[in-house]
C-alpha positions, -999 to 999 in steps of 0.1 A, spaced: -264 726 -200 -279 756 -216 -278 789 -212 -311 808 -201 -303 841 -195 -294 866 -166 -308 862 -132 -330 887 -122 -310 888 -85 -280 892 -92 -276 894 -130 -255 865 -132 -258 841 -160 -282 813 -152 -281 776 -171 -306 747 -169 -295 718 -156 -326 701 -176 -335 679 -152 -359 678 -125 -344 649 -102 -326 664 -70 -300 639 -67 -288 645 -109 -291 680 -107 -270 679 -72 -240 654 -92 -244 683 -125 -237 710 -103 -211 693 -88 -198 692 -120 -198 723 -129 -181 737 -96 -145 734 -113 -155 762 -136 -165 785 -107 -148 806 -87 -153 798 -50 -167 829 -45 -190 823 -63 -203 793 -42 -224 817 -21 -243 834 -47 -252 796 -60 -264 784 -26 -280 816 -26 -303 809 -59 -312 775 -48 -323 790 -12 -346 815 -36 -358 783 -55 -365 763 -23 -388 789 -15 -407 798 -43 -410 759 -49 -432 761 -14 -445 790 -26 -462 773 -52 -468 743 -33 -485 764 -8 -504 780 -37 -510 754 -61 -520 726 -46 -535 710 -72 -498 713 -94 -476 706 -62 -465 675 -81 -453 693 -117 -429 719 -91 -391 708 -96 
C-alpha cells in the first residue's frame, strides 16, 4: 500500500491498492478496514461509487482503451 495523496472530494488520504484485479483489491481493502473507523466506511463506498463512474466514463469515452480502465 502506498500513499498517493489527498483526495480531491473529501481531502482524505488516498493509497493504492496497486493492483488492478477486483477480487484482490476487494480482499486488500478488507484488510485494511481494521485500521478504519466505521465511519469512515461511507466515505470509502463513496470513492469507489466515484470510481465506478468515471471508469464508464471512460469506457463510454474511450472505447478504443476500455480494456487498460481498472
Amino acid at each position: 500500500m502506498e500513499r498517493i495523496g489527498e483526495c480531491p472530494f473529501c481531502g482524505s488520504e488516498c493509497v493504492s491498492l496497486k493492483t488492478a484485479n477486483q477480487e484482490e483489491a476487494v480482499r486488500k481493502a478488507r484488510e485494511l478496514l481494521p485500521t478504519v473507523q466505521a465511519t469512515n466506511l461511507e466515505v470509502i463506498a463513496t470513492h469507489v461509487k466515484v470510481a465506478r463512474k468515471l471508469a464508464a466514463q471512460i469506457r463510454t469515452s474511450f472505447p478504443a482503451h476500455a480494456g487498460n480502465a481498472a
